[in-house]
N, C-alpha and C positions, 0 to 999 in steps of 0.2 A: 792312748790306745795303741797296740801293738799289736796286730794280726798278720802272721806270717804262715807259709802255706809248707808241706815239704812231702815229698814220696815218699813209700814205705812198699818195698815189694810182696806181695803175691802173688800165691800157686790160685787159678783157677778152683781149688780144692778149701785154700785157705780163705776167698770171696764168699763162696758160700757158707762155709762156714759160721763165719762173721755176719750173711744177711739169719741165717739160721739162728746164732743165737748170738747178739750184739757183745756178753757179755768174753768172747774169745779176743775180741778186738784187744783192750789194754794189753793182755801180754803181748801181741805181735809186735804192738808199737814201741814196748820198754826192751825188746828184745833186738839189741845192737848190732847183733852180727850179720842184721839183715839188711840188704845193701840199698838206699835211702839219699835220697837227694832234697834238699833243702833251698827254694825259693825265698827265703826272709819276706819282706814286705814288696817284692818283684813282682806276686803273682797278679795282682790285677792288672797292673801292667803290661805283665808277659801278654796276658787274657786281649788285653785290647789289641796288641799286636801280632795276636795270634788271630784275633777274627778280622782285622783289616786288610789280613794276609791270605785269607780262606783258609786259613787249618782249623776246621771244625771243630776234629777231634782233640786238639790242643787246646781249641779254648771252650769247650764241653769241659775238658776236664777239671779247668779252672773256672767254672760259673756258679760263680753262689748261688743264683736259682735251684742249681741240679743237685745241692748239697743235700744229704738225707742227716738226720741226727740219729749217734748213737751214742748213748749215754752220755758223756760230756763233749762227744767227737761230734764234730761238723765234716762229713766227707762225703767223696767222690769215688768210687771203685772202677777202675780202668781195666777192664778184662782184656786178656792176653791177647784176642785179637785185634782189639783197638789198640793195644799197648805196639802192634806189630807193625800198624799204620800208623800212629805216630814215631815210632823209631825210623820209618821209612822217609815220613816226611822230615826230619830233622836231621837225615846222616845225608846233609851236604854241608860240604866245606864254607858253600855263597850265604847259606839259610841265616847268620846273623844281619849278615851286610845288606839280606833280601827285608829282611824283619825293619829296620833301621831306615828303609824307604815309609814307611807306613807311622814313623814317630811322630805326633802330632803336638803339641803340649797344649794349644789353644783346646783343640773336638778333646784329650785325655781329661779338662778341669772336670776336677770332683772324683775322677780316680785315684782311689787308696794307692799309694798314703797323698796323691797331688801336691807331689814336690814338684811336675812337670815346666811347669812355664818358671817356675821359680830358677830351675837346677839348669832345665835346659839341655846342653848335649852332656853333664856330664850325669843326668839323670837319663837319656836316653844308655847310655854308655854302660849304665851298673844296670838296667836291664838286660842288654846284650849279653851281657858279663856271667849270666847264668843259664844263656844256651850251650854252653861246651859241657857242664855237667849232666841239664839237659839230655843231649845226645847221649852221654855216655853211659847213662843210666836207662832212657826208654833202649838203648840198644842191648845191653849188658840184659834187662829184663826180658825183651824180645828173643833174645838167643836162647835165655833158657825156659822161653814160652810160658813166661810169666806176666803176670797183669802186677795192677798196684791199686795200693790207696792213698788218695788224696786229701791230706788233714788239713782244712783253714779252720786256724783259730786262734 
């Protein structure tokens, strides 16, 4: 099994859209030029150190609870002003190194993919390793007062 998670920006315009009628979604996501950040098998991960850490909105975004299905998509839509508060909470320079206090691998077993206790710090490490996209993506969207969607699958 391989479940990996990744951004896909939207317009406010383009959310509704997509809850209006599911089937708009496929072109958005096959559609490349749209600027997109990719968690691989990170996000449950991220998720746990994102609520260990109180970033709500960080790990809302990443809760398979909150997933809705659309047609073969498992997603999360992060509207622009959540998208503003999460770019806020992540444009610190410390916020990895703040994340990295909250690594647990024993409290992580049974989280996807639980390489945890096995990998150790260099499984905390390739967590880490995909908050600088992270930032540079919720901020990049943020700016231009855009949300997103979030596809696990």
């Amino acid at each position: 099994m391989s479940v990996a998670a990744s951004l896909t920006e939207l317009s406010a315009e383009e959310i509704q859209a997509c809850r209006d009628d599911p089937a708009v979604l496929p072109a958005i996501l096959t559609d490349r030029s749209r600027p997109r950040c990719g968690l691989d098998k990170a996000w449950a991960g991220l998720r746990f150190l994102f609520d260990a850490g109180d970033l709500r909105f960080e790990a809302a975004m990443l809760d398979e609870e909150l997933l809705e299905q659309f047609g073969p998509y498992q997603v999360n839509f992060v509207s622009p002003y959540v998208m503003r508060k999460i770019a806020d909470d992540l444009d610190w320079e410390g916020r990895a190194a703040d994340l990295a206090k909250h690594y647990d691998p024993e409290r992580m077993r049974g989280i996807y993919p639980d390489i945890w206790a096995r990998d150790g710090d260099d499984a905390r490490d390739y967590l880490l390793s995909f908050i600088p996209a992270l930032r540079e993506f919720t901020g990049g969207a943020a700016d231009r007062k855009a949300g997103a969607v979030v596809v696990i699958g």
